[in-house]
C-alpha positions in Angstrom: -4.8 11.4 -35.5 -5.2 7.8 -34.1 -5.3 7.4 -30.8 -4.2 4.3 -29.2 -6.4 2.3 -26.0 -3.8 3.7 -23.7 -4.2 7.4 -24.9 -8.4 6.8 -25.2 -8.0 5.3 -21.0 -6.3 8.2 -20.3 -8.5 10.7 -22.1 -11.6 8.7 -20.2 -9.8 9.3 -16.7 -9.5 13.0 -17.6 -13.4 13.1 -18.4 -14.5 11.1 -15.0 -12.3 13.3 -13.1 -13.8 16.5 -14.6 -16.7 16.3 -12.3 -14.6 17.6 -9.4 -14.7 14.5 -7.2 -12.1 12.2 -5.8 -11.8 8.6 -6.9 -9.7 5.9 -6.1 -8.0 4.0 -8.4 -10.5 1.4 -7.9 -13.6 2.8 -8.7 -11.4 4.7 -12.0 -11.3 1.5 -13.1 -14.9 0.6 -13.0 -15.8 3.7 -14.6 -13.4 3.9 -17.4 -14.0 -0.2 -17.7 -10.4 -0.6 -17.4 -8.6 -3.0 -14.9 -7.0 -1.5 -12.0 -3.5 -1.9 -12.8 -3.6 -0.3 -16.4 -5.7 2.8 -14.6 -2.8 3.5 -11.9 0.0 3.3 -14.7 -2.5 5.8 -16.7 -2.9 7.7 -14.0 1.0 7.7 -12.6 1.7 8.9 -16.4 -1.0 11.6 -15.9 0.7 12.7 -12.4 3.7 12.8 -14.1 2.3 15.9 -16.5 0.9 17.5 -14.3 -2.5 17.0 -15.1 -4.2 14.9 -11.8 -3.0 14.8 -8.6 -3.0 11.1 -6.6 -2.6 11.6 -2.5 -1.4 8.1 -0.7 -3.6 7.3 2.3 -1.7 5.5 5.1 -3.0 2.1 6.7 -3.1 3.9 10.0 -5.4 6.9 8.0 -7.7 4.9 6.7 -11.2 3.1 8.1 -10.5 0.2 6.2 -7.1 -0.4 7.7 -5.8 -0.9 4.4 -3.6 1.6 2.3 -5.4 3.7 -0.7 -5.0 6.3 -2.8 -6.8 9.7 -3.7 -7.0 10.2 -7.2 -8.2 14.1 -8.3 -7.8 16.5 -11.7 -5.5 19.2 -11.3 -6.6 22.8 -12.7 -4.3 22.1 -15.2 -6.1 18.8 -16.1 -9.5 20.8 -16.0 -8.1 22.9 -18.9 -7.1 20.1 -20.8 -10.7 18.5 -20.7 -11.6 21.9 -21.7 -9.7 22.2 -24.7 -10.1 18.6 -25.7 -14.2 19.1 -25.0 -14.3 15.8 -24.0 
């Protein structure tokens, strides 16, 4: 099967997030060498299924003072990683 760049980004975001931490959608991009825009509509695909979870954090919430987002692998995502043995 041939997987296209937008199935090998998401498969990369799946593998980073596998380590348990929480990323924004920022550093995502840096580590899947993707730009930031094609990581969040990876990632909003990824919410969609069930497989990460992505938390909004409010202007007032964070020390920046500027909105952000919380970007973490769902159990359900760990399984996939799992079965793919990426």
């Amino acid at each position: 099967m041939e997987l296209n760049i937008n199935d090998e980004i998401k498969l990369r975001i799946l593998k980073n997030l596998s380590d348990g931490r929480i990323y924004s959608f920022y550093m995502l991009a840096k580590e899947v060498e993707a730009n930031n825009t094609t990581v969040k509509k990876n990632c909003n695909f990824l919410h969609e299924v069930g497989l990460i979870e992505i938390n909004k954090v409010t202007a007032e919430e964070s020390a920046s003072g500027m909105p952000s987002y919380r970007v973490k692998i769902t159990p359900e995502g760990l399984k996939a990683v799992k079965y793919a043995r990426l």
